[in-house]
C-alpha positions in Angstrom: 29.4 212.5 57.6 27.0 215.3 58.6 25.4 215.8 61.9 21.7 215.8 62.2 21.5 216.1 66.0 18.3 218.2 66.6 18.1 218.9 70.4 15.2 221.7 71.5 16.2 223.7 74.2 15.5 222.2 77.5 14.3 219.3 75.9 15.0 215.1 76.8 16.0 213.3 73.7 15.0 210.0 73.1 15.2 208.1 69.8 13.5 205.2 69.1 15.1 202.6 66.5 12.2 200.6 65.1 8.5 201.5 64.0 7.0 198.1 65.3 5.0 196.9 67.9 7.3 198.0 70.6 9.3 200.6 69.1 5.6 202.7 68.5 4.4 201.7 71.5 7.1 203.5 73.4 6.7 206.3 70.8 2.9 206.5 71.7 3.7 205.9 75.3 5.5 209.2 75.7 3.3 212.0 74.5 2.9 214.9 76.3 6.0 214.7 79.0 8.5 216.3 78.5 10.5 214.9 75.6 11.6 215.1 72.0 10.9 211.7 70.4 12.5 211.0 67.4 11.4 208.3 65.4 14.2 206.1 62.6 12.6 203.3 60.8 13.7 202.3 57.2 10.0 202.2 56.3 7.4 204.5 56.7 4.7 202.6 57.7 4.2 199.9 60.6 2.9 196.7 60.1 0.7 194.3 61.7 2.5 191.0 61.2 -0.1 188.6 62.8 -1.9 189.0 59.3 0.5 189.5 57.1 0.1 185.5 55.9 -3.6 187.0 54.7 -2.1 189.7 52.7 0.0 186.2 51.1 -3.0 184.3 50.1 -5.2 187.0 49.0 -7.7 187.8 51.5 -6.1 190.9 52.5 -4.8 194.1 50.7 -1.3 195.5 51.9 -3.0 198.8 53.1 -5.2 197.3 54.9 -2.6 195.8 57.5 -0.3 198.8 57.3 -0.7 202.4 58.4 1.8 205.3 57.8 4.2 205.8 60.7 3.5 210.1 60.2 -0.2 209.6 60.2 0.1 207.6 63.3 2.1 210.1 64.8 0.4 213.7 63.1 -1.2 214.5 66.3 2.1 213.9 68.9 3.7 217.4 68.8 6.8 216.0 70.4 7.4 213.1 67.6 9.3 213.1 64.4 9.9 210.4 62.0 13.0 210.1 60.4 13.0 207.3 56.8 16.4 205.8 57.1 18.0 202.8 58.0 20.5 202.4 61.2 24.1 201.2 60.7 25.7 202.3 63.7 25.8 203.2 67.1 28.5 204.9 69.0 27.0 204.4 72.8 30.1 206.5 73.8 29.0 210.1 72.3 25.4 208.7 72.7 25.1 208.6 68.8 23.5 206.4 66.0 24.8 205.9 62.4 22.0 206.5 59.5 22.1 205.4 55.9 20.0 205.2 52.8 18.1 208.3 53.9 15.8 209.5 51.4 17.9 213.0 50.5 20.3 210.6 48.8 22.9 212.0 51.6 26.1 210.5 53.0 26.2 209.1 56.2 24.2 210.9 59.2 24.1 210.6 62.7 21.4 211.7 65.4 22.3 212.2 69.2 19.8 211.2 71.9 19.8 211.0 75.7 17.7 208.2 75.8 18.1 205.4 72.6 15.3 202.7 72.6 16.1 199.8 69.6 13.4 197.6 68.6 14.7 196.2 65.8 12.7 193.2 66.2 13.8 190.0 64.1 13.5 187.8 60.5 13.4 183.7 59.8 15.9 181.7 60.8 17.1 179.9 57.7 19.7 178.0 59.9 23.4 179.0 57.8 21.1 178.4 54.5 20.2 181.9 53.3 20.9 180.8 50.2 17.4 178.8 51.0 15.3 182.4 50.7 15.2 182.7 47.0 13.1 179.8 46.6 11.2 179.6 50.2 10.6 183.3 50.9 9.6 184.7 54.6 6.2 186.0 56.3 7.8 188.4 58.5 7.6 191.1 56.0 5.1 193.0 53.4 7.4 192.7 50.7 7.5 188.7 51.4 4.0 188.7 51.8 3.7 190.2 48.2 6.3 187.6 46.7 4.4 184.9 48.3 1.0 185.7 46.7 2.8 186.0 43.7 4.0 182.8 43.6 1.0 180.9 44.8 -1.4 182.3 42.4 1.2 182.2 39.4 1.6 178.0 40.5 -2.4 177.4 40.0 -1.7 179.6 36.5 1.0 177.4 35.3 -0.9 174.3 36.3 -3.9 175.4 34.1 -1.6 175.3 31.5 0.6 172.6 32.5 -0.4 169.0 30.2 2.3 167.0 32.0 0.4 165.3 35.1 3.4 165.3 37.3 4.4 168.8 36.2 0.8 169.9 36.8 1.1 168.2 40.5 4.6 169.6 41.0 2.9 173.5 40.8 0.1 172.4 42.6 2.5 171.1 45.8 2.8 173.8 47.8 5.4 173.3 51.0 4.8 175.4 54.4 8.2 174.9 56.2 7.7 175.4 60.3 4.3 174.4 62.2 3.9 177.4 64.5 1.3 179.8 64.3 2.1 181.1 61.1 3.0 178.2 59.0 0.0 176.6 60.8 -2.4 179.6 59.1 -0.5 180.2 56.3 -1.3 176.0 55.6 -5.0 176.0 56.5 -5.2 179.3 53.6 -3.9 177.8 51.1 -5.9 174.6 51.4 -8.9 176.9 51.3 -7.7 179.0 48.9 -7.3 176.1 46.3 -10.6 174.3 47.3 -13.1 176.9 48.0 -11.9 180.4 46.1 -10.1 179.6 43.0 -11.5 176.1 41.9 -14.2 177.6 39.6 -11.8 180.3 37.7 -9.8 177.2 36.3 -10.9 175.0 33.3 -8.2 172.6 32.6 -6.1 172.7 36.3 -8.4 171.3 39.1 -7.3 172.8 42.4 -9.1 170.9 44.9 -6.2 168.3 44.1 -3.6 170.5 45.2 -1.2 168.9 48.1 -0.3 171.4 51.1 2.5 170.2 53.1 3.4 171.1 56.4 6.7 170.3 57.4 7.5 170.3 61.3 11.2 168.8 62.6 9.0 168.7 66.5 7.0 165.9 67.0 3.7 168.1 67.0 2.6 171.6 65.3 2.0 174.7 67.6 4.6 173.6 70.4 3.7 177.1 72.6 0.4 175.4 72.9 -1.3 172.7 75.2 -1.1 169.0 73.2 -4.9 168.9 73.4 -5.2 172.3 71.1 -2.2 171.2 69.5 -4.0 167.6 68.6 -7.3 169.5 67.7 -5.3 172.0 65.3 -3.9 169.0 63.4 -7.1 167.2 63.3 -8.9 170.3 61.7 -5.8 170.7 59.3 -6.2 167.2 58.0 -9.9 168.1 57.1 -8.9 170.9 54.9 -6.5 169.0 53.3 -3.3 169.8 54.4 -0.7 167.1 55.0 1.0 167.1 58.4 5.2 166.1 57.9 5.8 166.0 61.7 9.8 164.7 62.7 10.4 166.1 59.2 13.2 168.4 58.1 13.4 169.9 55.2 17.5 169.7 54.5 17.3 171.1 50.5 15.3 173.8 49.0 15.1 174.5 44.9 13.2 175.9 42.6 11.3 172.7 41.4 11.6 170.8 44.7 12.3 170.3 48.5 14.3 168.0 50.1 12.9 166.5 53.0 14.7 163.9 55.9 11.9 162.0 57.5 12.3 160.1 61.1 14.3 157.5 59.6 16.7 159.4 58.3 16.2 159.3 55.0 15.6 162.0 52.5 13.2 162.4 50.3 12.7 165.0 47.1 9.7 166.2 46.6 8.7 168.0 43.3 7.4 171.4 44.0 7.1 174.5 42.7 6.5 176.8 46.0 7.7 176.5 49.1 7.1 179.0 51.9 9.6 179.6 55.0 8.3 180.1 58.8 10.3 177.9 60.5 12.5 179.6 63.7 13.3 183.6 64.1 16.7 185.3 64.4 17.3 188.5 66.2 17.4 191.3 63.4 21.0 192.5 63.0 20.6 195.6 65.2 20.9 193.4 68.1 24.4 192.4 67.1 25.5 195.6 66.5 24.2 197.1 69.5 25.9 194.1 71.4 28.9 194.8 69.9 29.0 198.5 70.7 28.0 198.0 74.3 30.4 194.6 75.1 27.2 192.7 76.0 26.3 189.0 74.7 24.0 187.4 72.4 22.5 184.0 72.5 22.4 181.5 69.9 19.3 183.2 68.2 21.7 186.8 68.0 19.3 188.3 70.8 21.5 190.3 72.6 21.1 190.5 76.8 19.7 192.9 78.7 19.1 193.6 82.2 15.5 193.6 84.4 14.7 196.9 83.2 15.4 196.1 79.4 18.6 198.3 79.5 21.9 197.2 78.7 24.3 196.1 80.7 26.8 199.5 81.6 24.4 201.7 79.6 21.3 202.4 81.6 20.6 205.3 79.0 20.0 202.4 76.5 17.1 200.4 76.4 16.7 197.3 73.7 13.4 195.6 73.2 11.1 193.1 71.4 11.9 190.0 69.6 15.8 191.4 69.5 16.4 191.0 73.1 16.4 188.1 76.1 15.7 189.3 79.9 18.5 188.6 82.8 16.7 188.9 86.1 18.0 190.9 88.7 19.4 187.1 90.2 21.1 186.0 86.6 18.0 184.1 85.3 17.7 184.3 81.8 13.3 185.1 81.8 12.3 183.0 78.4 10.0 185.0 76.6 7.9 184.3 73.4 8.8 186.7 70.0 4.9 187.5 70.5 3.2 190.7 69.8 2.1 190.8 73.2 5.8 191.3 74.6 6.7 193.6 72.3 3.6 195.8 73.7 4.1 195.6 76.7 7.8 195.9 76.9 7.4 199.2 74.3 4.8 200.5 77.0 7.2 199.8 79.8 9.9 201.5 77.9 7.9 204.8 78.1 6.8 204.4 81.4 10.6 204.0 82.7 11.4 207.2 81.1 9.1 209.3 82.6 10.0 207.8 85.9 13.6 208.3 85.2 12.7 212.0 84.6 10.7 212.0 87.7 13.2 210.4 89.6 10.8 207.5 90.8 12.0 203.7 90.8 10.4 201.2 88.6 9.9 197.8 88.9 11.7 195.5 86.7 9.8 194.4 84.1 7.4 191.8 83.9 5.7 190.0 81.1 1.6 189.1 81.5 0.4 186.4 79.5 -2.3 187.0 78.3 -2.4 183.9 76.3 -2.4 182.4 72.8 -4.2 182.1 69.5 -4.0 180.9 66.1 -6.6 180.4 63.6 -6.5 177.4 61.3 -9.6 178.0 58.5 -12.6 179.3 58.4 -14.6 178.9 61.5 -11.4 177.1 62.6 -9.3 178.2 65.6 -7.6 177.2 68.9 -6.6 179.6 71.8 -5.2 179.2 75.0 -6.6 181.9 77.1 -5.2 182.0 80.9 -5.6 178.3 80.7 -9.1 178.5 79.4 -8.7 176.1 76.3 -10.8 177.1 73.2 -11.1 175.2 69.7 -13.7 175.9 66.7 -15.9 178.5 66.4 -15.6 180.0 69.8 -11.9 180.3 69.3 -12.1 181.7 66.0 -14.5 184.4 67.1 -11.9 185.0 69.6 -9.2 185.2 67.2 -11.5 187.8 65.2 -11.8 190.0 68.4 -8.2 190.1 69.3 -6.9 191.1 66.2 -9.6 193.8 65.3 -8.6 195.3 68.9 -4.9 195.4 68.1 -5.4 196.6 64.5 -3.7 200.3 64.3 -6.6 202.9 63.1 -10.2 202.9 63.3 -10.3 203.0 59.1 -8.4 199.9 59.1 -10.5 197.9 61.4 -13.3 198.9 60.0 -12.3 197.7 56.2 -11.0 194.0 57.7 -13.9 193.7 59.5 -16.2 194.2 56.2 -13.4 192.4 54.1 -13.7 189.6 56.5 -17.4 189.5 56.3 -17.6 189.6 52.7 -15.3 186.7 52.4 -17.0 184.6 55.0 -20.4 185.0 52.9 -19.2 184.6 49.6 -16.0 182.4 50.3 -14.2 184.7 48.1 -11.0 186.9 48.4 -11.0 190.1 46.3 -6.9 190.9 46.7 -6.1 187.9 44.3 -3.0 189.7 41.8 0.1 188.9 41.2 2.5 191.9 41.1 6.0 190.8 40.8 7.9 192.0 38.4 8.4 190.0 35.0 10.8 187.9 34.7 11.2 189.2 31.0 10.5 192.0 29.7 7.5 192.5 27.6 8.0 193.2 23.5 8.1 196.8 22.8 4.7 197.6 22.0 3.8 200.6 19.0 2.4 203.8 20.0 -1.7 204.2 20.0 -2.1 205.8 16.8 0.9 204.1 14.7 -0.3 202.5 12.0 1.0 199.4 12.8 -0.7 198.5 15.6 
């Protein structure tokens, strides 16, 4: 195992686990004192994950939600970005483990002085992961990809489909967890198959496609006030989508989903593509970190840290995002939503203690503002809880549109949403329609241009 340690003279380090919402935040938060930030993340680009469900159903392109982590950083003199993937931490000699770097190395490890981990979290497929090969995620690009993939490849097969049931079994479509995401990720597929692609099919007719949105609460978007929650499923039922609330889904295959109602009793229901955003699990990070440190984690694998987001016996170590829970300074556990928000500010009060620390000023514990929440349902279709200012319809989808825009990373990329938002709204059309998974079989060799064979 080589060592990688790179320590200027003079210099703090910190190294910051995670390229998200609160790992680059802390990143960002940091330039110009007097520090060396390193950078790990096993991809080189962040993402903004509130949209990712419109890279799934087309109305988005990857890059347009995604900005390189370097480019982000190119004007920080005192960042670096390292690609690779952490396995390890050894709190002890203040070290972390890397893997899979892109030198096609052996095992590397990188010192620090200060180690901040955001290494936020993935769906919760509840001891089924088994479950994800036929009801991938939304947490990540690549699932994003795969789901898009599927969808649009279901309304191909049913235009070729003769059996009626068959045809109806690829034009089911199951959304699996009513929270924000599964709530949006519902309300685009309903629009996708009765506004965008009804007119590019001749024998499959779209508009009778069933979206199902399965719920084990007894109402969708739980975070919310019932009122918003009542409108959202009210404006859901106009687009089409089928509400399953009290519903679990128990089975997933390839041709169906397994579903236990209220009563009890389960029912299969043929389709063809089912999508997963039910609960959240800490990433694995967190369980290694806790491990390393002697500290617990809760049910959900988030391990605990203290008011300052450090844990417990290592001050030098910080641990933040959807990854962590809070203990206040009297043994409350502080519940806190796996919001984008949170991360943000808890990244932003990561680089704030730091300085401080190097200052040798106190800071407060930290504290989490709500600033509310939002979640769009279809077009002109929203609902947002805004400091207890209650907004549905168009006003809350305006809102919505703001928010996002703000948070988006890079003025290029707000800039091409905004007009690829636009251009959909007027034409009801989404331009990022391919399928790009790889073939299931591989295509028949095909002869050389120029052989006179072909």
């Amino acid at each position: 195992m080589t060592n990688a340690t790179h320590r200027p003279r003079g210099r703090h380090r910190v190294l910051v686990v995670g390229g998200g919402f609160a790992g680059l935040r802390a990143v960002r938060g940091l330039g110009g004192a007097p520090v060396e930030v390193t950078l790990v993340d096993r991809q080189n680009f962040t993402l903004f994950q509130p949209l990712v469900y419109q890279v799934a159903t087309g109305a988005l392109s990857p890059a347009e939600i995604a900005a390189p982590l370097r480019s982000i950083l190119r004007k920080q003199r005192n960042a670096r970005v390292v690609l690779a993937e952490v396995t390890g931490f050894d709190l002890e000699h203040r070290k972390v483990v890397l893997e899979h770097l892109p030198n096609q190395r052996g095992g590397t490890t990188l010192g620090y002085d200060t180690l901040i981990v955001a290494g936020g979290s993935r769906y919760n497929y509840f001891g089924h992961d088994e479950w994800q090969a036929d009801a991938p995620e939304l947490k990540s690009l690549a699932g994003a990809l795969d789901i898009r993939s599927r969808i649009l490849a279901a309304f191909e097969a049913a235009e070729l489909e003769t059996d009626p049931a068959l045809r109806q079994a690829w034009l089911t479509f199951v959304v699996v967890g009513a929270g924000p995401t599964g709530v949006e990720m519902a309300g685009q597929i309903a629009e996708l198959a009765r506004d965008v692609v009804r007119a590019d099919f001749r024998s499959a007719d779209t508009r009778t496609a069933r979206v199902l949105l399965v719920e084990a609460a007894n109402r969708m978007l739980m975070s919310f006030p019932a009122p918003l929650s009542h409108k959202a499923t009210s404006a859901l039922e106009r687009l089409g989508v089928t509400p399953m609330l009290n519903h679990t889904v128990v089975g997933v295959a390839d041709d169906s989903v397994a579903i236990r109602g209220p009563d009890g009793e389960v029912a299969e229901t043929p389709a063809r593509t089912a999508i997963w955003a039910a609960g959240v699990t800490a990433s694995e990070l967190a369980a290694r970190l806790a491990e390393a440190a002697g500290a617990e984690v809760d049910r959900s694998g988030r391990v605990t840290v203290g008011p300052d987001l450090s844990l417990p016996g290592h001050p030098e170590v910080l641990a933040l995002g959807d990854m962590v829970r809070v203990r206040r300074a009297d043994g409350a556990i502080v519940p806190l939503p796996g919001l984008a928000p949170v991360a943000l500010q808890q990244g932003r009060y990561a680089a704030r203690l730091v300085r401080d620390r190097l200052l040798g000023r106190p800071t407060r514990p930290f504290r989490y503002v709500d600033k509310g929440d939002l979640a769009t349902i279809g077009r002109s279709k929203a609902v947002a809880d805004v400091k207890g200012l209650h907004l549905s319809g168009f006003a809350a989808w305006v809102t919505w549109l703001v928010v996002h825009l703000f948070y988006l990373i890079g003025f290029q990329n707000r800039m091409l949403v905004l007009i690829r938002w636009t251009v959909s709204f007027a034409t009801r059309g989404r331009g990022a329609r391919l399928i790009v998974r790889p073939p299931e079989h591989p295509p028949a060799t095909t002869p050389p241009i120029g052989d006179p064979k072909a």
